[in-house]
C-alpha positions as CSV (number, residue, x, y, z in Angstrom):
1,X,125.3,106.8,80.4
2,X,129.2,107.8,80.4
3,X,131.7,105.8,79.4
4,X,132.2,102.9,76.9
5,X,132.2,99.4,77.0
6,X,136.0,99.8,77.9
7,X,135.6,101.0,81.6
8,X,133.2,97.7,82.4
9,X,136.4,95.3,81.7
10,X,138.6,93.4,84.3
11,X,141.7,94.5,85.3
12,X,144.0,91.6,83.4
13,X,146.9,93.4,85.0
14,X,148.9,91.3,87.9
15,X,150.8,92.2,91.0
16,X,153.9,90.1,91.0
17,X,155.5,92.1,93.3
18,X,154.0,89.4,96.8
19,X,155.0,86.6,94.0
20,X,158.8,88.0,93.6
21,X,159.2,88.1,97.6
22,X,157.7,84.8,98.4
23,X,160.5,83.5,95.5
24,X,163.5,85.4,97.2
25,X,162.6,84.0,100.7
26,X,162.7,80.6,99.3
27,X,165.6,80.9,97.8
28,X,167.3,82.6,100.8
29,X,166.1,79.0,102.7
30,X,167.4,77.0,100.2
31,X,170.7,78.4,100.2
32,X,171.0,78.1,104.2
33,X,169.8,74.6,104.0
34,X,171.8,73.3,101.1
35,X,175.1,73.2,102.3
36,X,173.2,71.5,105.7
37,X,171.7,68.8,103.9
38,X,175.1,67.9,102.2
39,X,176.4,64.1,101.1
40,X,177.8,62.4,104.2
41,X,179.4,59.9,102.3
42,X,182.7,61.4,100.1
43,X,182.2,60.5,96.8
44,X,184.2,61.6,93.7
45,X,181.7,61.0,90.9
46,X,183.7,61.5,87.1
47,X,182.6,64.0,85.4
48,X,181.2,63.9,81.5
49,X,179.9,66.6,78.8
50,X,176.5,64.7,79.4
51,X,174.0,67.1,81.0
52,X,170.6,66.6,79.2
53,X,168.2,64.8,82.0
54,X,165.2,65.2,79.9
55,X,163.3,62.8,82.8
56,X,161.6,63.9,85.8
57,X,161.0,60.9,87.9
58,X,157.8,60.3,89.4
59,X,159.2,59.5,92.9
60,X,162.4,60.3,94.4
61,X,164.7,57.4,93.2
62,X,166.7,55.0,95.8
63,X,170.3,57.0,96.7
64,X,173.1,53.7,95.6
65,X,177.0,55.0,96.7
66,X,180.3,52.7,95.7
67,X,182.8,54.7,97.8
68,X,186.6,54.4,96.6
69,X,187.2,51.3,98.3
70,X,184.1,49.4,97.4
71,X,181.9,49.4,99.8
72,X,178.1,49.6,99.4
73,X,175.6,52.2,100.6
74,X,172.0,52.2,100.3
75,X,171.3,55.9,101.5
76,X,173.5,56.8,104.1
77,X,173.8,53.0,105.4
78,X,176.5,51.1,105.3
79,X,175.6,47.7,103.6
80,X,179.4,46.1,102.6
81,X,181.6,45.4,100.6
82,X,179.9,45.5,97.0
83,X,181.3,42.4,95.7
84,X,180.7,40.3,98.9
85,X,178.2,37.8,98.1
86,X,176.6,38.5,101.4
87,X,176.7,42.2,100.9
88,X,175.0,41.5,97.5
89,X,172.0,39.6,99.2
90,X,171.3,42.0,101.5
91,X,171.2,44.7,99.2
92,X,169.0,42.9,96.7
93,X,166.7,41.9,100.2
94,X,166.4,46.0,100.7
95,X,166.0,47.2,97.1
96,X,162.7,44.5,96.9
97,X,161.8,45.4,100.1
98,X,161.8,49.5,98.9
99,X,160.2,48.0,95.7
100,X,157.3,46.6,97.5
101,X,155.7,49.7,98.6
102,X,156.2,51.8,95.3
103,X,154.6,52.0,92.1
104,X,156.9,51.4,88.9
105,X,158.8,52.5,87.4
106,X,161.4,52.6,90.3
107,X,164.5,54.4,89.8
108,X,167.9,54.6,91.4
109,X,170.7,56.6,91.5
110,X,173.5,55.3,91.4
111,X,177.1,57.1,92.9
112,X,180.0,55.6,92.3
113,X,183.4,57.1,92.8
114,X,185.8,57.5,90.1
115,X,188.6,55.7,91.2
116,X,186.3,52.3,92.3
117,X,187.1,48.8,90.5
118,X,184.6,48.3,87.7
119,X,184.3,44.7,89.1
120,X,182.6,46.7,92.0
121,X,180.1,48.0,90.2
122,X,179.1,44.6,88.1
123,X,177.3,43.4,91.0
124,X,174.9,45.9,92.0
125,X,174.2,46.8,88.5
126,X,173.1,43.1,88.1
127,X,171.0,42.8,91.3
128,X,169.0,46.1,90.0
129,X,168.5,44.1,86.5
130,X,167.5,41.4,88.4
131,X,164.6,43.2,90.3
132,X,163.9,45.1,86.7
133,X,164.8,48.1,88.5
134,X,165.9,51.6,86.5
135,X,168.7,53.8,87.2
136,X,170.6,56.1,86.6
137,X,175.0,56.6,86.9
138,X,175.4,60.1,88.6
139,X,177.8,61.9,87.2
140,X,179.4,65.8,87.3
141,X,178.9,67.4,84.9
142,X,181.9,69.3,83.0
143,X,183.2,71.9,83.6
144,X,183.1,74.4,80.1
């Protein structure tokens, strides 16, 4: 019998030549797309030295935006004026309602621009303690 025991053993060797293609046409697609799937809403978050997001949420957190004049956003809708008691109960009506159907912990993100009152932020940062809901400030990070 020819050979030894080496010439019975499995190729451990890998092809990562299909693996490197598949990667480049998804990042081709991602570049197209990115610039399509921009912010509508113009927001000029600040910007920090604080770039460490050790978290990976479990779901895709709830998108909050304070544009420069204070008004509210939940997503891309247009809720009020963020420290309009009215605007305040409808927002708190849609974050439950987008609590209802999620398991905790529930996180969002909020986008606030940097030249907005801090009295405009009070409120929705109180109706999210309220509903015992997490989130997060989103901020730029700096530039080095």
């Amino acid at each position: 019998m020819g050979g030894s025991w080496e010439d019975n053993e499995p190729l451990s060797e890998i092809n990562v030549t299909p693996f490197v293609d598949v990667l480049l046409v998804l990042l081709i697609i991602f570049m197209v797309t990115a610039p399509i799937v921009n912010h509508i809403i113009q927001v000029d978050l600040p910007e920090d030295s604080y770039n460490q997001d050790k978290m990976k949420p479990l779901q895709k957190p709830l998108r909050v935006v304070i544009d420069k004049t204070g008004v509210l956003f939940l997503g891309n809708t247009r809720i009020g004026g963020s420290a309009e008691e009215e605007s305040q109960r409808v927002f708190q009506d849609r974050v439950r309602q987008w609590t209802s159907g999620k398991k905790q912990p529930w996180l969002v993100d909020v986008e606030a621009d940097e030249k907005v009152n801090y009295g405009a932020i009070v409120p929705v940062i109180a109706r999210l303690k309220e509903l015992k809901v997490s989130m997060n400030l989103v901020i730029h990070p700096q530039k080095k």
